[in-house]
C-alpha positions as CSV (number, residue, x, y, z in Angstrom):
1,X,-131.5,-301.5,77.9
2,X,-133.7,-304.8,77.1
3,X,-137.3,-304.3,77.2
4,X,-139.6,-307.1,79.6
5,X,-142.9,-307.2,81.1
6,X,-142.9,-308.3,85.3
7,X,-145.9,-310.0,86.4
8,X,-147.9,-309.2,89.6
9,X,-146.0,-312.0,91.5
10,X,-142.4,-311.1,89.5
11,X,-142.7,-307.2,91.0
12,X,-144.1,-308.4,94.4
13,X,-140.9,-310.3,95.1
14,X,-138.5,-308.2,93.4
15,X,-139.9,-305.3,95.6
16,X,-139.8,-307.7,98.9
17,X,-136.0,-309.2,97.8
18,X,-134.8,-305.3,96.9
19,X,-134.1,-306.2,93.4
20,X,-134.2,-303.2,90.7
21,X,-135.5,-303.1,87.6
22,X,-131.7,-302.0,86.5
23,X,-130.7,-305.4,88.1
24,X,-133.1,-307.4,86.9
25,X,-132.0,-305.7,82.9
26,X,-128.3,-307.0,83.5
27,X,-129.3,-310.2,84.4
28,X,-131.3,-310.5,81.4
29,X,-128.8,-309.0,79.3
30,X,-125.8,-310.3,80.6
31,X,-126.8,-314.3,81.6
32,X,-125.0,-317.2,80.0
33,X,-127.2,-320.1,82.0
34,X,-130.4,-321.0,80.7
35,X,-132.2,-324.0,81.6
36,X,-135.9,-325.2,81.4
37,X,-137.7,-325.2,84.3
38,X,-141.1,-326.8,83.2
39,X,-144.4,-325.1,83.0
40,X,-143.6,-323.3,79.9
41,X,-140.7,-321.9,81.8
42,X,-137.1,-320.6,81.5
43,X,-134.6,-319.6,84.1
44,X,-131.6,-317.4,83.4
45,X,-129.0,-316.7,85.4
46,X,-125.1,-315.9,85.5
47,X,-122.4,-318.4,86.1
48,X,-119.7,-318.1,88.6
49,X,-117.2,-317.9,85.7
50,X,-119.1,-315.3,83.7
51,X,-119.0,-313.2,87.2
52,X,-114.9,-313.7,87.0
53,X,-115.0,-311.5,84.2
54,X,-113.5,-308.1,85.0
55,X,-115.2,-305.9,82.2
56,X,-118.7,-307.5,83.6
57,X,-117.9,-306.8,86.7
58,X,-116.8,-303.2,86.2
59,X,-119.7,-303.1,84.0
60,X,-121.9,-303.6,86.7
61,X,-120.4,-301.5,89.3
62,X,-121.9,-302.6,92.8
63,X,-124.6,-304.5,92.0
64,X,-121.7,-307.7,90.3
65,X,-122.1,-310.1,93.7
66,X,-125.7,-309.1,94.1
67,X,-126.9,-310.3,90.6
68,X,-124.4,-313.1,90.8
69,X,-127.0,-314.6,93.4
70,X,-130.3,-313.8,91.3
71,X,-132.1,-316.4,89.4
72,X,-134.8,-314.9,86.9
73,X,-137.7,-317.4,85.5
74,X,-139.3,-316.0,82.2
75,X,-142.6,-317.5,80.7
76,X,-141.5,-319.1,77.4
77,X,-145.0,-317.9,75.5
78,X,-145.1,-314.3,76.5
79,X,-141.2,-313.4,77.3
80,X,-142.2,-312.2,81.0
81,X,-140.3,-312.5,83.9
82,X,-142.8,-315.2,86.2
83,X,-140.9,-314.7,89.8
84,X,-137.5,-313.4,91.0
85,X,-135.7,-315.6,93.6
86,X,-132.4,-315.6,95.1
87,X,-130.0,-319.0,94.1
88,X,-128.6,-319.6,97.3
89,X,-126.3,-322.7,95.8
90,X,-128.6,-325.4,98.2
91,X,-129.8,-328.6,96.9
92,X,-133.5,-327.3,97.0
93,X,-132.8,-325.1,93.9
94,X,-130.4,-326.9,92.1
95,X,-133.4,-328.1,89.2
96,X,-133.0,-324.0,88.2
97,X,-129.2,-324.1,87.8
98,X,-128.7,-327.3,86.6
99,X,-128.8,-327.0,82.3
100,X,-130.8,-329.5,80.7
């Protein structure tokens, strides 16, 4: 099990988008997409080939598809995870999946 700080914000929107703390570890642990976001920012995320992966998937039981569609943004200067937001594919959040 990793080892991060939330902010206020990052914990308010996990709590309103039903996102665990066990979630948000996997994530972390387990993302192979990390691009810059500005502001001092990272965001991680996992692929949609990393998610093909059967041992992944197994290795997350039931939570695979739901932290398939998470996107995690991490302050560069402090390690803490900023906000947690939901990567619904759309144009609108294509800056935090695109690598740079």
């Amino acid at each position: 099990m990793s080892s991060f700080a939330l902010t206020h914000h990052a914990s308010t929107r996990a709590n309103q988008r039903g996102v665990t703390y066990q979630m948000l570890d996997a994530l972390i642990a387990h993302a192979d997409v990390e691009a810059s976001v500005g502001g001092g920012c990272t965001v991680l995320r996992l692929s949609r080939e990393r998610l093909k992966d059967r041992d992944l998937r197994a290795s997350l039981g039931a939570y695979a598809d739901r932290i398939g569609s998470l996107a995690v943004i991490l302050a560069n200067d402090t390690g803490k995870v900023v906000t947690v937001m939901r990567d619904h594919g759309r144009a609108a959040g294509r800056r935090y999946r695109r690598p740079h």
